[in-house]
N, C-alpha and C positions, 0 to 999 in steps of 0.2 A: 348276048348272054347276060344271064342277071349277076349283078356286083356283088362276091362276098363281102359277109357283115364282119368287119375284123374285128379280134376277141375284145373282150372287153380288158381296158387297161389296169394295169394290177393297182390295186389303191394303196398310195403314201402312206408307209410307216407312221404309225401313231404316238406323239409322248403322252404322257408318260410312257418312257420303256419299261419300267415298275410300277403299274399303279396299283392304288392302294396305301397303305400303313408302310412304306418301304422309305424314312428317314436317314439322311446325313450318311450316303454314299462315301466308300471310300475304293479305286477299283486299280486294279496292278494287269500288267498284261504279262506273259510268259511264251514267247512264240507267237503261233497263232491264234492263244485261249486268251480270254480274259475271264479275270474274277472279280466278283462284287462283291462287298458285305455291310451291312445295314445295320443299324440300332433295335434294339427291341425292348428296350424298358422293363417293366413288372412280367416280362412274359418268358414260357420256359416252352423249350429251350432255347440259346440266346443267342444272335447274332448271326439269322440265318444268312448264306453263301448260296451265291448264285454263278453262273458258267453260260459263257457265250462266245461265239466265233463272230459277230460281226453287228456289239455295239446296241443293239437294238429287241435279238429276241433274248432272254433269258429263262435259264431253269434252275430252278432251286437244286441245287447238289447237296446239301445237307444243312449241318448249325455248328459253329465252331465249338458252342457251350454246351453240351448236350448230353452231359452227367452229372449229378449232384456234388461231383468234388469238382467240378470246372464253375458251376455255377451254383452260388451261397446266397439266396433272395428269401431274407426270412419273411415269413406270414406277415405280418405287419408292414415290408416294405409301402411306401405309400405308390399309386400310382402315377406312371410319370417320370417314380424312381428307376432303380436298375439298373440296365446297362446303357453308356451314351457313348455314342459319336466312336465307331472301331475305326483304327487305319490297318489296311491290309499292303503287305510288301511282299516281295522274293528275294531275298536275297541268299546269294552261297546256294544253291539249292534247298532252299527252303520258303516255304513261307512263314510267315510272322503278322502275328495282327495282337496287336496291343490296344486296351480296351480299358474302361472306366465303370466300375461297380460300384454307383452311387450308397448302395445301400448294405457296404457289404465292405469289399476286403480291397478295394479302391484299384487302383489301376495295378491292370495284372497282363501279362504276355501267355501267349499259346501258342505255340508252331506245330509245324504237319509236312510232307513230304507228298503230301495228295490235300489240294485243299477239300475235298468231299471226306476226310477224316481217314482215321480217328486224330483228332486233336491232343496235345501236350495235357498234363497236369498243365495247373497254371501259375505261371514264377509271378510271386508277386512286386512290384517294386514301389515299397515305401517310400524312394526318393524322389519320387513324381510326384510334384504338389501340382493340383487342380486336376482338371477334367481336357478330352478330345487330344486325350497327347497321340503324336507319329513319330513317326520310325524313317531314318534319311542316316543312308550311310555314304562316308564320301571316299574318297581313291583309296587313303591308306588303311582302310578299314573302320574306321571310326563312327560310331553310332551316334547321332546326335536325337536325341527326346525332345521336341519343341509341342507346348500345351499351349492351352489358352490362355490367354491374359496380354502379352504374347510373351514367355521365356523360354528358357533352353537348357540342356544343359547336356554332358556326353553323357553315355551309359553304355555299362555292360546290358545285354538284350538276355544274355543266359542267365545271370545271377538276379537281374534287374536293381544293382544296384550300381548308383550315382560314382562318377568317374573325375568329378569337378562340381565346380559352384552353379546354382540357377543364376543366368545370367538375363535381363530382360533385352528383347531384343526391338522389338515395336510393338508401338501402341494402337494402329493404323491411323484412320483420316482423323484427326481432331473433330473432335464435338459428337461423334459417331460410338454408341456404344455399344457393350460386348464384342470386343473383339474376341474371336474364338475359331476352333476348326481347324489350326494353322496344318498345311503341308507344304514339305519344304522338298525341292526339286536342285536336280544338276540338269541345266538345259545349255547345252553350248558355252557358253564363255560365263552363264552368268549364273550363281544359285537364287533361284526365285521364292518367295515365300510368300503363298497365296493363302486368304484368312476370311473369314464369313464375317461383317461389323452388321450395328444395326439393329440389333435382336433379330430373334428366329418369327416375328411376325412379320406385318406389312412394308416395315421399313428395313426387312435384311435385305443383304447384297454381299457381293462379292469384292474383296480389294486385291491388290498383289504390291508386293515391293521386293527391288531383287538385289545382288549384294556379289562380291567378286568371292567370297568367303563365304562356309557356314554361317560363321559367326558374326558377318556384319562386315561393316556399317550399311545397314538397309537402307536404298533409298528405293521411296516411294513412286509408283508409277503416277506420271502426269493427271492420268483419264480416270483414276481412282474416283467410283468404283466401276470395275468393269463389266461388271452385270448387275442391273437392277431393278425390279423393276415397281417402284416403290412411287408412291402419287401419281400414278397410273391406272388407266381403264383397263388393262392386260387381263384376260383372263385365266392368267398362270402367278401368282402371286405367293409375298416369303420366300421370293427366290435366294438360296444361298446354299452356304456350308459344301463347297465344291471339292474335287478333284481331278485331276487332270490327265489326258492320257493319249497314246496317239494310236488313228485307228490304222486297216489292215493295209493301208497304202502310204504311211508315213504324216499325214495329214492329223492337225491334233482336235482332238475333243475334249469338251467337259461335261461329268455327269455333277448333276445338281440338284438339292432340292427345291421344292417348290409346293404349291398349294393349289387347289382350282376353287374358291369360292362359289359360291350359287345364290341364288332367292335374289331378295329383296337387300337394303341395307340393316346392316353394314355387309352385307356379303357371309355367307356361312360354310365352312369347309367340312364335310365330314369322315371324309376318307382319308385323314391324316394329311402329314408331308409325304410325297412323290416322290421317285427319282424319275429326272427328265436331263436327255441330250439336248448340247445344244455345242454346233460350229464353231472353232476359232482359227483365228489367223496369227500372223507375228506383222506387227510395223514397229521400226526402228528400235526391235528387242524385245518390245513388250505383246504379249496376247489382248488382243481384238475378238469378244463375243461376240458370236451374228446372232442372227434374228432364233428363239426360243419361242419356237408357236406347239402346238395343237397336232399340229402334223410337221415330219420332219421332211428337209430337201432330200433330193435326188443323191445318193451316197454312190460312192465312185467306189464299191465294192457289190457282191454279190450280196443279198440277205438269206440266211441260213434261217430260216423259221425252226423251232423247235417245239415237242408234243407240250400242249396245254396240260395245265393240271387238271386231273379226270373232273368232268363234275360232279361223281358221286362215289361216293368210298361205301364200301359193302364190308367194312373190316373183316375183306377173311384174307389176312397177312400173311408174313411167310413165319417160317419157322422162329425167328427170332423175335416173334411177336413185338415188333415194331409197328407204329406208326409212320403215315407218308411225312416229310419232313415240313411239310407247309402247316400241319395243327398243331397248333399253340397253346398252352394254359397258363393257370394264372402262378406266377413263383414256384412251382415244384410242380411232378409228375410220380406221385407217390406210388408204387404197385399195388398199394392197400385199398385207391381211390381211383385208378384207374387201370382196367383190363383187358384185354380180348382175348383172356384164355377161359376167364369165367364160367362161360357160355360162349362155346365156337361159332364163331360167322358175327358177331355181335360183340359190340363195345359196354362194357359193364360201368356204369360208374356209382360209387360207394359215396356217399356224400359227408362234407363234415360241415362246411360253413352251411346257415339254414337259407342264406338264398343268396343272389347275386351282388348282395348290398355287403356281405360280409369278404374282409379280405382273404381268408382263406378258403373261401367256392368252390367247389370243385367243377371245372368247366372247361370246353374243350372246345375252339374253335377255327378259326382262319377269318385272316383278313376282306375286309369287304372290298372288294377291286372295282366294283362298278357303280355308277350311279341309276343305273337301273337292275335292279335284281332280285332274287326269290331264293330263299334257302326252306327245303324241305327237311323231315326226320320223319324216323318211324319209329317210336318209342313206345316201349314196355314200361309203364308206371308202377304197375301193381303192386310189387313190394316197396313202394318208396313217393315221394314224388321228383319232379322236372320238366322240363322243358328245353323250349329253344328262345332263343337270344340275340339280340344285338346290343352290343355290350359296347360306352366306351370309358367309363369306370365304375368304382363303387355306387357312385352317388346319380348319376345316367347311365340306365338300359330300358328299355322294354322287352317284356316276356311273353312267348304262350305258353302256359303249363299246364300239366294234368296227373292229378290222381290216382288212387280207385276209384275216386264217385264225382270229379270235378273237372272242366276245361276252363281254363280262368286265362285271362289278357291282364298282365301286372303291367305298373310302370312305376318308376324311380327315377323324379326329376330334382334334383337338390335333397332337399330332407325329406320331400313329401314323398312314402310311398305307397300306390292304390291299385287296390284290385276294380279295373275299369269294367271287367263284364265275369259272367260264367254260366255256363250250364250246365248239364251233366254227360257226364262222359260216356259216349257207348263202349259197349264190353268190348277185352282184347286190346292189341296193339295199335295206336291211332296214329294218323300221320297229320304230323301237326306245320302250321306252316307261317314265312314271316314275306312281306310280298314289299317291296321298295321302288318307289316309283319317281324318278326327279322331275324337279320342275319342269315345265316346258313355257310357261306362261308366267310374269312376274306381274300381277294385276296391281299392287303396290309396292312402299318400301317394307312393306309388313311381311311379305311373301315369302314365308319357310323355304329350303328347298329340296324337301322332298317332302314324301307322305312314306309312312310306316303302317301295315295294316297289318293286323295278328289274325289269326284261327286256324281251322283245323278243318282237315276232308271229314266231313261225314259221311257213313258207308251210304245210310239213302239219301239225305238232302245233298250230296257235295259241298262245295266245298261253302263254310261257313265261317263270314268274319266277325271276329268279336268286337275288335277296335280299330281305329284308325287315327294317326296320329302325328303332329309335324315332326320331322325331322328333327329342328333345326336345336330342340333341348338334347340332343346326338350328336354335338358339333363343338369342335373347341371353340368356339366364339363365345360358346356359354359353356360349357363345362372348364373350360383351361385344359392347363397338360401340353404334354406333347405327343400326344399317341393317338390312331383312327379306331375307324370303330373293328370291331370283329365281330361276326355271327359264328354261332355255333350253341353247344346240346349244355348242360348243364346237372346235377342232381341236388336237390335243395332239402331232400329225405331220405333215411333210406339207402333203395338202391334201386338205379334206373337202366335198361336195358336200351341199347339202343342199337336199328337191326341194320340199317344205311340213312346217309346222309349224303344231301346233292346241293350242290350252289352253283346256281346258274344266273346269267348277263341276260336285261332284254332280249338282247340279240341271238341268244339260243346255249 
């Protein structure tokens, strides 16, 4: 008898568990849920919250900041600015995530009883000097606030205000700068205080030092730093700013950022910092990082996949005329500037800045997750103009845009910016389109890594590109910051209609 073909074996979870623009993790477990919550910079609404049973898949459950009295990003914020580095806890039956508004009213508390909201007003606490403060509470109730730099100090979580002096606590490894990130743990006999050194580029890492007390006296771990992976070929790069956490069998993890560079030298990232898992063990008290690849090991639990996010929104929402929680814009979400009650089935937007160079844009997108990808729209220009976009600040994007009488391929690389093609626009609604393709071939060290191509379906010729363009002026390596890119629609006149939009991975 002929030999069944046995199925085919399920393929190794992939890291990034977050990919994309999903920065400086910070993640709390409650039972058998965990929660995540991520930085979001100049983007509104802020610090979206993610939900997973098992470490690896994630779904966006909402945004902690996600009203205009939670979140204060004036027009002018620079990009970059905003919100950095949240820690998320449980405590008492609650959750608590304390967070830093660069540009704004500085480090403020929000708690919730469901972390998918609604969210606290926000207590602000003026006694927190600097940025990336957490939340560690120990037996007798006591709240300790430890920020970058590395201090501390107690605090009320309700009032947000200071309960004693900033006291410093460590510096991490000598000669190692920015220390930053601090979270500070009760693991068994010892309180551990784990810190991102190094800067948030090539040479960050992870350190730890732990202490019989909140309060110290830290001593340093021997093997410091314990995750790094800095003057290395790795293709997971800027690894740091961690948090810790144990998964559904007792066994502990850490989720961490990271970078994946491409092309040629120096290496070009464009999809932001990551969140990415990676294994650890205990020898004699201290956590041991394993190996941080590309694909993760064999997990001694079940994996719970969860629904993707759809590839195409048709904005016909529900009654509370909401947006799905993954679209982003830039510091504020006006009603004035953007709608989906305008015109039912279709997102309206009302423009103020005159195009994507200006900080207040009116623009609406989602993170770019892939290195191979295509975002379509089907926009109504007629009263206005717009387009679509890959945006990863004022000063770097490219555009497709159209008219009443124009389809035009812009681009804004530094100061310079030009309208690279156009033709004229056929009548009606066009579907306009951005096509992204990563390298596969590095022919030198000059080698961009990706290509960007702009245009638009023609109803007879198909589809028609206007430009083609390297990546690599898309990429912090040349723009700076600390933010990836984001695609999405835009109005730069006017007012633009917009009927669906889809973003879709090579792979489908």
């Amino acid at each position: 008898m002929p030999t069944a073909t046995p199925p085919p074996a399920p393929a190794a979870p992939a890291n990034p568990v977050l990919p994309g623009f999903h920065p400086d993790p910070s993640v709390c477990r409650v039972g058998d849920d965990y929660y995540l919550a991520c930085s979001s910079f100049e983007y509104y609404p802020g610090v979206p919250l993610f939900h997973s049973r098992d470490l690896v898949h994630w779904t966006q459950i909402g945004n902690a900041l996600d009203r205009p009295e939670q979140l204060r990003l004036p027009l002018d914020a620079p990009s970059s600015g905003g919100i950095y580095a949240p820690t998320l806890r449980h405590h008492d039956g609650h959750f608590w995530l304390i967070v830093t508004n660069v540009s704004g009213d500085g480090n403020l508390i929000v708690t919730a009883t469901d972390p998918a909201g609604p969210w606290s007003a926000p207590v602000l606490a003026p006694d927190v000097p600097g940025i990336d403060p957490d939340l560690a509470w120990d037996e007798d109730g006591t709240c300790w606030c430890t920020v970058a730099g590395v201090s501390q100090r107690r605090l009320d979580p309700a009032t947000g205000r200071a309960l004693g002096p900033t006291r410093r606590l460590w510096s991490g490894t000598p000669g190692a700068k920015a220390p930053e990130a601090p979270h500070l743990y009760r693991i068994g006999a010892y309180w551990y205080l784990l810190i991102a050194e190094g800067g948030t580029e090539r040479g960050h890492g992870v350190s730890i030092a732990r202490a019989r007390t909140p309060e110290g006296p830290f001593e340093p771990c021997p093997a410091n730093p314990i995750q790094s992976h800095r003057s290395t070929e790795h293709p997971i790069q800027n690894t740091g700013h961690a948090d810790l956490v144990q998964g559904p069998d007792g066994s502990w993890w850490m989720l961490l950022l990271g970078v994946r560079p491409s092309g040629g030298s120096p290496g070009w990232h464009v999809l932001g910092r990551e969140t990415f898992l990676a294994p650890v063990t205990w020898q004699d008290g201290w956590p041991v990082v394993g190996e941080l690849s590309l694909t993760l090991p064999a997990l001694p639990w079940p994996l719970q996949p969860t629904p993707a996010v759809p590839a195409r929104d048709d904005f016909d929402v529900d009654h509370l005329g909401e947006l799905r929680p993954h679209w982003i814009s830039l510091r504020d979400r006006s009603p004035q500037h953007f709608s989906v009650k305008d015109r039912p089935g279709w997102l309206t937007l009302h423009a103020r800045g005159a195009d994507l160079s200006a900080p207040d844009a009116v623009f609406l997108g989602r993170r770019q997750t892939d290195a191979s990808c295509a975002m379509r729209a089907l926009l109504d220009p007629a009263e206005g103009r717009g387009g679509l976009a890959v945006r990863l600040d004022e000063e770097h994007h490219y555009g497709i845009e159209a008219d009443a009488v124009q389809v035009r391929a812009v681009a804004r690389i530094g100061p310079l910016r030009t309208v690279l093609a156009a033709q004229p626009r056929p009548p009606g609604p066009l579907v306009l389109r951005i096509e992204i393709v990563a390298t596969q071939v590095v022919r030198d060290a000059r080698t961009g890594p990706d290509t960007v191509t702009l245009g638009f379906d023609h109803p007879a010729d198909g589809f028609v590109a206007l430009a083609e363009l390297d990546g690599r002026y898309l990429s912090t390596e040349v723009a700076g910051g600390f933010t990836g890119r984001v695609l999405g629609v835009y109005a730069g006149e006017g007012t633009v209609h917009v009927d669906w939009c889809e973003y879709r991975s090579a792979d489908g």
